[in-house]
N, CA, C and O atoms as a Maestro MAE file, in Angstrom:
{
 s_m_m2io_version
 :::
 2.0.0
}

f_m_ct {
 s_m_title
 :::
 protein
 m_atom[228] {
  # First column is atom index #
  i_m_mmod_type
  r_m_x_coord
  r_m_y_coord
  r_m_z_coord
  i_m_residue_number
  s_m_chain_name
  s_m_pdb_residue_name
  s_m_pdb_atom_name
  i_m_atomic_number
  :::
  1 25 120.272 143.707 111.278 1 A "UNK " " N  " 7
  2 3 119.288 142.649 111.180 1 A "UNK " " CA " 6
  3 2 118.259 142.952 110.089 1 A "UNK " " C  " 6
  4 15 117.926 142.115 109.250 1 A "UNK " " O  " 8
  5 25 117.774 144.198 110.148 2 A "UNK " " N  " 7
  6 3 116.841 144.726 109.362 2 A "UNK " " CA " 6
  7 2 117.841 144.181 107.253 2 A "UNK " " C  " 6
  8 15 117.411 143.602 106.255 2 A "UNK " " O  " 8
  9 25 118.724 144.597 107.492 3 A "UNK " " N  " 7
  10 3 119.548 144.252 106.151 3 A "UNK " " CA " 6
  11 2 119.511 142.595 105.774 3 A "UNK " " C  " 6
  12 15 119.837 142.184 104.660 3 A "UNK " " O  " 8
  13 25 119.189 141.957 106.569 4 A "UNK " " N  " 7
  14 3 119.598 140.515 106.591 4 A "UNK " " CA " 6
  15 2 117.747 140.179 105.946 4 A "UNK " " C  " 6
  16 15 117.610 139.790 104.786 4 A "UNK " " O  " 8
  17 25 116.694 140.358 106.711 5 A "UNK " " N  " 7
  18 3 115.267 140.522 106.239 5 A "UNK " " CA " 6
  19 2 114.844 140.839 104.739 5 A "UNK " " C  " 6
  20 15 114.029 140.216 104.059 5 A "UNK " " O  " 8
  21 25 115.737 142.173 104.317 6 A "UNK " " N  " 7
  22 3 115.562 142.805 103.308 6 A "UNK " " CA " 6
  23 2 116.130 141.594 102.035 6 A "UNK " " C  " 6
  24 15 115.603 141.217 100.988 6 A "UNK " " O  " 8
  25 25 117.434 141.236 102.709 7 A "UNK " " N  " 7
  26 3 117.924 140.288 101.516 7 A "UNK " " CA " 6
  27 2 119.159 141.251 100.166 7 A "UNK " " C  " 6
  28 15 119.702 140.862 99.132 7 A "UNK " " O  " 8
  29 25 119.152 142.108 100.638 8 A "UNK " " N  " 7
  30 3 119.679 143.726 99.187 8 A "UNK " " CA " 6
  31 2 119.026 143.520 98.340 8 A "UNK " " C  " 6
  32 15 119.369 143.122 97.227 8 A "UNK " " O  " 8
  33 25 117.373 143.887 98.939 9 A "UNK " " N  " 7
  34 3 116.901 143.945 97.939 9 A "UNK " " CA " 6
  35 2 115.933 143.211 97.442 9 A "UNK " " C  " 6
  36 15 114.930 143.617 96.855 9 A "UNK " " O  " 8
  37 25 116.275 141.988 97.709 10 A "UNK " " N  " 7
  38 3 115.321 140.501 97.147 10 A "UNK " " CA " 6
  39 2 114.990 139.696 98.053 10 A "UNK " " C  " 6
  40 15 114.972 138.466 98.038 10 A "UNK " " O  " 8
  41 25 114.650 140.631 99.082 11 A "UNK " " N  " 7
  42 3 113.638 139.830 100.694 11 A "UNK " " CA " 6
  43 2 112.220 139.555 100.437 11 A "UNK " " C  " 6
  44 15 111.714 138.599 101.024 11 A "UNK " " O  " 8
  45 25 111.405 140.372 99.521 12 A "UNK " " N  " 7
  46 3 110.154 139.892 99.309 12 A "UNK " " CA " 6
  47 2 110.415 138.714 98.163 12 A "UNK " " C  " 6
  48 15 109.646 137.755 98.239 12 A "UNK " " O  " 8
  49 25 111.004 138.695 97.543 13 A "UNK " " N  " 7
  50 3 111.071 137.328 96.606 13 A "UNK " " CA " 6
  51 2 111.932 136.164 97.631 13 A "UNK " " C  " 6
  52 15 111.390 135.166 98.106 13 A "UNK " " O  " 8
  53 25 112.475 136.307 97.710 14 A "UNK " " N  " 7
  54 3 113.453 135.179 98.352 14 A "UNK " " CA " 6
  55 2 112.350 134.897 99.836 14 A "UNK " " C  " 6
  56 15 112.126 133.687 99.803 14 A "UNK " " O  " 8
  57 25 111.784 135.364 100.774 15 A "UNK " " N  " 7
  58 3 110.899 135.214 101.862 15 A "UNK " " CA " 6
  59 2 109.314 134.694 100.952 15 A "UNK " " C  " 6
  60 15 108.645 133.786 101.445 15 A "UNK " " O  " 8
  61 25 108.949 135.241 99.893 16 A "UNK " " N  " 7
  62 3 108.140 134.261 99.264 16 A "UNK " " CA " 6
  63 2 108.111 133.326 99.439 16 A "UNK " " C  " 6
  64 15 107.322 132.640 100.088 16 A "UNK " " O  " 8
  65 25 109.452 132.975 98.589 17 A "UNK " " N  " 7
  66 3 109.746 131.300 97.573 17 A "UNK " " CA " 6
  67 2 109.831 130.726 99.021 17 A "UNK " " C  " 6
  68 15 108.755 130.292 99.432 17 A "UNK " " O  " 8
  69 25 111.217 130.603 100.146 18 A "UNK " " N  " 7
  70 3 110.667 130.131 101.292 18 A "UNK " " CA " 6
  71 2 109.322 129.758 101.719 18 A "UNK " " C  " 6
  72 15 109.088 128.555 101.604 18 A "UNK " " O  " 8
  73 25 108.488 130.396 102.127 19 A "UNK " " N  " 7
  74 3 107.410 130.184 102.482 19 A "UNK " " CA " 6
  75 2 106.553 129.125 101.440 19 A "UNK " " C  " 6
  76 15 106.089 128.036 101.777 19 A "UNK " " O  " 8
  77 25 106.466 129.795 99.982 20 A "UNK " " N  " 7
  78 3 105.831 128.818 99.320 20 A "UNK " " CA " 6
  79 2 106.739 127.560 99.017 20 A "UNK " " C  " 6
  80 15 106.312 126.654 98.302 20 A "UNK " " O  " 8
  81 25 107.912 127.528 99.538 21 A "UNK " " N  " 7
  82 3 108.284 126.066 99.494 21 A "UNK " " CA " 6
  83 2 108.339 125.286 100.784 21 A "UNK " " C  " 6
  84 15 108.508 124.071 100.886 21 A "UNK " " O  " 8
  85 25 108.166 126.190 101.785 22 A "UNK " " N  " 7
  86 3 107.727 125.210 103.247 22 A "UNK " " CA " 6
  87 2 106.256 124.742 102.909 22 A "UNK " " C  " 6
  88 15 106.019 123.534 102.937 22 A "UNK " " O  " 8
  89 25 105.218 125.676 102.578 23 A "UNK " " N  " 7
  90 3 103.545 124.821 102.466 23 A "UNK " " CA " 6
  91 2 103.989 123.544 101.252 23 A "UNK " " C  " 6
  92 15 103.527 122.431 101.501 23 A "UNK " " O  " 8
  93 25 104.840 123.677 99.996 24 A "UNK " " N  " 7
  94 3 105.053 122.510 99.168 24 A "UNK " " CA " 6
  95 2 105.110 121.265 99.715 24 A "UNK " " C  " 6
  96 15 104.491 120.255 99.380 24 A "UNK " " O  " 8
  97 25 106.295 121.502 101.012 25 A "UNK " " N  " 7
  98 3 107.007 120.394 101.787 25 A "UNK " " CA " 6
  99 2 105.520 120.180 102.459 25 A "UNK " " C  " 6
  100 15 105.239 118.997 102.269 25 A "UNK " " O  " 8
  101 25 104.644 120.717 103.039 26 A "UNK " " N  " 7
  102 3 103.715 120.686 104.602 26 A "UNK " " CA " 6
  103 2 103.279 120.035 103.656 26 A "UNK " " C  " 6
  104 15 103.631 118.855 103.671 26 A "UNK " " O  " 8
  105 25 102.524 120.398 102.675 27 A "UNK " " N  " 7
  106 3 101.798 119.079 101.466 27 A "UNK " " CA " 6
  107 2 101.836 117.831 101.626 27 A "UNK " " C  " 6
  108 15 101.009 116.952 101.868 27 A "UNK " " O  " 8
  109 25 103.265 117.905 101.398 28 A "UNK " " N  " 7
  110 3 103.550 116.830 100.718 28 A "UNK " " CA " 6
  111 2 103.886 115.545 101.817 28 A "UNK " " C  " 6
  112 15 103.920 114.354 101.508 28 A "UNK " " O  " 8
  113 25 104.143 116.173 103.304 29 A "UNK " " N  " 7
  114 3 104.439 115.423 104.386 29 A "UNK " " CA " 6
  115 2 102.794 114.988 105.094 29 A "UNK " " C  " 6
  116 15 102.610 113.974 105.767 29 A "UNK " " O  " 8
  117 25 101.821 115.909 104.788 30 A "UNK " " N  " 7
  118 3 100.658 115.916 104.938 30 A "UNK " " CA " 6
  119 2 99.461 114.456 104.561 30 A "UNK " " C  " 6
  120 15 98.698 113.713 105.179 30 A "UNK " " O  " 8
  121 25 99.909 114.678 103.228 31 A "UNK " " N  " 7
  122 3 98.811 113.860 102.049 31 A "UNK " " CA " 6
  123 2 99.028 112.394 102.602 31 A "UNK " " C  " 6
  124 15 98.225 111.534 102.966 31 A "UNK " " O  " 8
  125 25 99.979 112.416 102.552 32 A "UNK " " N  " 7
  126 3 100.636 110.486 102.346 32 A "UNK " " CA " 6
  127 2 99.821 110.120 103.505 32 A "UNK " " C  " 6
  128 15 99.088 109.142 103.356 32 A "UNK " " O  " 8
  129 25 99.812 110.909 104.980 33 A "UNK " " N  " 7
  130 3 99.297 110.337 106.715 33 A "UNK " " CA " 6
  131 2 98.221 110.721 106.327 33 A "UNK " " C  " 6
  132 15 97.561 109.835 106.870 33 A "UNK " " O  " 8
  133 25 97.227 111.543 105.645 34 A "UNK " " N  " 7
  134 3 95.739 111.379 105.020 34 A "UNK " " CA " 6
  135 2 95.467 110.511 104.489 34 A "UNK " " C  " 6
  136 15 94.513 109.866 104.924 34 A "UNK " " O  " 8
  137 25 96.047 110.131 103.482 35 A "UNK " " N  " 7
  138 3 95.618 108.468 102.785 35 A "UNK " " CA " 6
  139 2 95.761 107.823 103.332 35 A "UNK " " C  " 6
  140 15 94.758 107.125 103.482 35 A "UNK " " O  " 8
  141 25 96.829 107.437 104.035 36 A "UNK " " N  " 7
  142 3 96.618 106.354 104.986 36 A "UNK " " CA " 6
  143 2 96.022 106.271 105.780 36 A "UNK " " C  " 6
  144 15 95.856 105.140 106.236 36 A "UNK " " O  " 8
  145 25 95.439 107.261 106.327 37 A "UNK " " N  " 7
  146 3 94.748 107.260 107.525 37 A "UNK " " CA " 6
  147 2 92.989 106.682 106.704 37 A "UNK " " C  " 6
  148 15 92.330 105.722 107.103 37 A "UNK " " O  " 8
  149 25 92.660 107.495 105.675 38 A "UNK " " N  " 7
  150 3 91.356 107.178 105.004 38 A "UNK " " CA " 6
  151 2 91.481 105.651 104.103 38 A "UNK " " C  " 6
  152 15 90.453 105.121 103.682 38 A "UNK " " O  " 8
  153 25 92.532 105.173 103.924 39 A "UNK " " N  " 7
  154 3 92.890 103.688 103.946 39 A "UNK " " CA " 6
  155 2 92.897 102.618 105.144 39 A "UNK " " C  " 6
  156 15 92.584 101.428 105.119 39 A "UNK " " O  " 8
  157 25 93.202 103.156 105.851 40 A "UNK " " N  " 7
  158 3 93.022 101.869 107.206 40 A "UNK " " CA " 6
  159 2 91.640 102.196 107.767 40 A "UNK " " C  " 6
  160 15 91.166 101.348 108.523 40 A "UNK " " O  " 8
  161 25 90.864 103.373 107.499 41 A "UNK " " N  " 7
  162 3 89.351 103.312 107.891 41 A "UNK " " CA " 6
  163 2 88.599 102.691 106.864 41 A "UNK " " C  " 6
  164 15 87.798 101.857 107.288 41 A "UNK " " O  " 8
  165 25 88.625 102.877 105.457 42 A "UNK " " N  " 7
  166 3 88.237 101.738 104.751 42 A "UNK " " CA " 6
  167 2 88.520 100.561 104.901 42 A "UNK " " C  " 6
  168 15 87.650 99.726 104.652 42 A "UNK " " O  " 8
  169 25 89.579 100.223 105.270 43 A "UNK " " N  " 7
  170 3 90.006 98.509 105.622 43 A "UNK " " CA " 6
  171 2 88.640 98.016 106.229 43 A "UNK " " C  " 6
  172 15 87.643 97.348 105.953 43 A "UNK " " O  " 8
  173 25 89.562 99.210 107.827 44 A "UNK " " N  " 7
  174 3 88.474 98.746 109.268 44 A "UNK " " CA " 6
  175 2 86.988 98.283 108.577 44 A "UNK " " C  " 6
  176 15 86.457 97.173 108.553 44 A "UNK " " O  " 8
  177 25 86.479 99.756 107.956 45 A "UNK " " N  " 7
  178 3 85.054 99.274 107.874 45 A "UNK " " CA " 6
  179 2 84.572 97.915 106.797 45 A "UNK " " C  " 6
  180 15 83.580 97.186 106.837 45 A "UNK " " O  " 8
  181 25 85.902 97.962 105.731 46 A "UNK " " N  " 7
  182 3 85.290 96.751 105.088 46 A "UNK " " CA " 6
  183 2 85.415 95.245 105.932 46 A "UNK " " C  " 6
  184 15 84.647 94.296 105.780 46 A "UNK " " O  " 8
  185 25 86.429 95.290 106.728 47 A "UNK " " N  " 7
  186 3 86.596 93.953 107.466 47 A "UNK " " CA " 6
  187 2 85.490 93.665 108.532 47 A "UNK " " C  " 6
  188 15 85.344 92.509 108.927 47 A "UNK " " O  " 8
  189 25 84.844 94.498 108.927 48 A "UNK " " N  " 7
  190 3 83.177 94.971 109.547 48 A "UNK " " CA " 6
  191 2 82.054 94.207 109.057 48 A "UNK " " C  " 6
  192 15 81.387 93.277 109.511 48 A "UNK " " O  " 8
  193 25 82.050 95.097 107.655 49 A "UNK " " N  " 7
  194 3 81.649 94.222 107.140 49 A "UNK " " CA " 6
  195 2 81.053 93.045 106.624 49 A "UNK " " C  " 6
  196 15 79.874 92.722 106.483 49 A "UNK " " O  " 8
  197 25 82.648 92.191 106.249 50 A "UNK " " N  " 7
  198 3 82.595 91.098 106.021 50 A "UNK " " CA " 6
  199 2 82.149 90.232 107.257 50 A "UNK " " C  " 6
  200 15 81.392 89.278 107.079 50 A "UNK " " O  " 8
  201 25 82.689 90.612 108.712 51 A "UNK " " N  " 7
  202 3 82.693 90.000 109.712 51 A "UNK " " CA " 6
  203 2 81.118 90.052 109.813 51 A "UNK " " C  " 6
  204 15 80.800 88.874 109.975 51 A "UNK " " O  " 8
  205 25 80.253 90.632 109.803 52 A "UNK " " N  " 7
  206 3 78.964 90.661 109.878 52 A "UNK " " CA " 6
  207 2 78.100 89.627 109.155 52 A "UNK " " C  " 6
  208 15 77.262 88.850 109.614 52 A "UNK " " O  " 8
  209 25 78.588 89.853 107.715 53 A "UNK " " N  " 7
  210 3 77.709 89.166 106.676 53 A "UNK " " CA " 6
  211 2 78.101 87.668 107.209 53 A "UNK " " C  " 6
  212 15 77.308 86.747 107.012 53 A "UNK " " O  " 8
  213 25 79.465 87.422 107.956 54 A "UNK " " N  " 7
  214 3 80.154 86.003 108.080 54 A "UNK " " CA " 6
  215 2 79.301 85.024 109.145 54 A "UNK " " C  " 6
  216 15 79.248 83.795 109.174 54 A "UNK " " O  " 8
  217 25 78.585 86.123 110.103 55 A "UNK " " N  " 7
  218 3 77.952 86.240 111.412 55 A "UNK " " CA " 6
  219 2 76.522 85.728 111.064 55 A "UNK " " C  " 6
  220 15 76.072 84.766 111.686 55 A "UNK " " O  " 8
  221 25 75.714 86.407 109.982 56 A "UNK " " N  " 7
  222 3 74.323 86.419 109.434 56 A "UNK " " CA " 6
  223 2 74.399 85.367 108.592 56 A "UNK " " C  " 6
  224 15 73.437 84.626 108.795 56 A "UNK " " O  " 8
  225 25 75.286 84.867 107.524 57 A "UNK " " N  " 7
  226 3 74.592 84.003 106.659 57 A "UNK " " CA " 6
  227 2 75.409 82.082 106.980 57 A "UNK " " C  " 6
  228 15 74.984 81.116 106.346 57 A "UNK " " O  " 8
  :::
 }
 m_bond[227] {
  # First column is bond index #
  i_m_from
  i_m_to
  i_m_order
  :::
  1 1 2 1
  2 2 3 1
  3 3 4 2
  4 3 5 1
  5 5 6 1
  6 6 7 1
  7 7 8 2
  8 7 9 1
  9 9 10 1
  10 10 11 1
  11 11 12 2
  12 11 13 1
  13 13 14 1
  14 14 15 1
  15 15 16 2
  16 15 17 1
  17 17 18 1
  18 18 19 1
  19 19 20 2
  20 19 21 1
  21 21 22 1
  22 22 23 1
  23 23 24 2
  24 23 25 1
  25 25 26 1
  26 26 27 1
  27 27 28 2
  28 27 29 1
  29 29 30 1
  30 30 31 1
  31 31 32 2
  32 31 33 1
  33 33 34 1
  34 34 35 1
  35 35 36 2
  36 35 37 1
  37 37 38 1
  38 38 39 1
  39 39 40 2
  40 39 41 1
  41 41 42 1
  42 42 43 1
  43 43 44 2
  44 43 45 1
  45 45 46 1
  46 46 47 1
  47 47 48 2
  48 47 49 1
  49 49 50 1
  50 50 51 1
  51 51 52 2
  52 51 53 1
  53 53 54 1
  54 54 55 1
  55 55 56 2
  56 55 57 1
  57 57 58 1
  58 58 59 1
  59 59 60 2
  60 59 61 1
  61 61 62 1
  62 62 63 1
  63 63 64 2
  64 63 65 1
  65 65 66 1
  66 66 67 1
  67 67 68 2
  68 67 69 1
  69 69 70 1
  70 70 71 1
  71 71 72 2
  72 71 73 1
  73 73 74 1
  74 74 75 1
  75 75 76 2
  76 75 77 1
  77 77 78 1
  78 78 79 1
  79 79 80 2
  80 79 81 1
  81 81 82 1
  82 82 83 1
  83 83 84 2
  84 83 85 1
  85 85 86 1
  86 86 87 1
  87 87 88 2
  88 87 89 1
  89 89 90 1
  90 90 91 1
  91 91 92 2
  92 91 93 1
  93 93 94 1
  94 94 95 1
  95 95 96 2
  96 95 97 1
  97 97 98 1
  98 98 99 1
  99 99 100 2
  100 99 101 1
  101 101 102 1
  102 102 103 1
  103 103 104 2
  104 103 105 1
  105 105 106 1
  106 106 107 1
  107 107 108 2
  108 107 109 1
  109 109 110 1
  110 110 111 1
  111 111 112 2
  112 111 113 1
  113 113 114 1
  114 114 115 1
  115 115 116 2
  116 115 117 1
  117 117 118 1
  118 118 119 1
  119 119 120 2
  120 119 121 1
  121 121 122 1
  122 122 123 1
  123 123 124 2
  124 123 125 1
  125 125 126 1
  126 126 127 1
  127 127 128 2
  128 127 129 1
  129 129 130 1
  130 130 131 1
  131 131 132 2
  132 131 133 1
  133 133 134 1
  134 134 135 1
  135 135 136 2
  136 135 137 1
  137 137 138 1
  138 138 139 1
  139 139 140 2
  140 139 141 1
  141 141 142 1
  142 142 143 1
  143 143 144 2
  144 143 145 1
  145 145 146 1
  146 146 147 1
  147 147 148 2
  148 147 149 1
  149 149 150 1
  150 150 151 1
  151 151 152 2
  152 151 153 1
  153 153 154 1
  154 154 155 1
  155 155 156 2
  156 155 157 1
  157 157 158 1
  158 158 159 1
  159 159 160 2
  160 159 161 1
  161 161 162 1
  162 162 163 1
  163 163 164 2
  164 163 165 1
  165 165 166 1
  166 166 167 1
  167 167 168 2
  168 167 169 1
  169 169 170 1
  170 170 171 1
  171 171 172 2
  172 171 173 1
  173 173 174 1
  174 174 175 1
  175 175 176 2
  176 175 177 1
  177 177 178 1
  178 178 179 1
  179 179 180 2
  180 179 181 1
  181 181 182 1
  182 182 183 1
  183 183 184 2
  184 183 185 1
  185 185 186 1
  186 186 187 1
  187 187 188 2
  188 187 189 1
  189 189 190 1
  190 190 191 1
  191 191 192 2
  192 191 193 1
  193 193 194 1
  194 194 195 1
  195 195 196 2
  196 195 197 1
  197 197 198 1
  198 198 199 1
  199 199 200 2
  200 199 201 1
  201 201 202 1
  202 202 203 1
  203 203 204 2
  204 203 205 1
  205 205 206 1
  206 206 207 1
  207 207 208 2
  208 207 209 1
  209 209 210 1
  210 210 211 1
  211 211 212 2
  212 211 213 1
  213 213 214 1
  214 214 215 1
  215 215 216 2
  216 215 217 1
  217 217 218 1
  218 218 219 1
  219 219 220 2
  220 219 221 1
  221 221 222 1
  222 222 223 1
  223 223 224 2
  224 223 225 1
  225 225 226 1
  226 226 227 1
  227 227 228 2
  :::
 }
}
């Protein structure tokens, strides 16, 4: 098992690149449900808003 970790050799490079290509992926699956999420709270609050000013004038 210990041989399989190591890689012959090229376990610290190869267990790197893994890793820094799982956080790439976590990124990238990440960002998109952040914007959207800080997009439908801008909506919300602009439709607020409007509904207010619609209310007052």
């Amino acid at each position: 098992m210990t041989e399989f970790w190591a890689m012959g050799g090229y376990g610290s490079y190869v267990w790197s690149s893994v890793g820094l290509s799982l956080l790439v992926i976590g990124y990238n699956l990440l960002m998109p449900y952040l914007r959207h999420r800080r997009l439908l709270q801008s909506w919300r609050q602009q439709q607020q808003e409007e509904a207010r000013l619609h209310e007052s004038g």
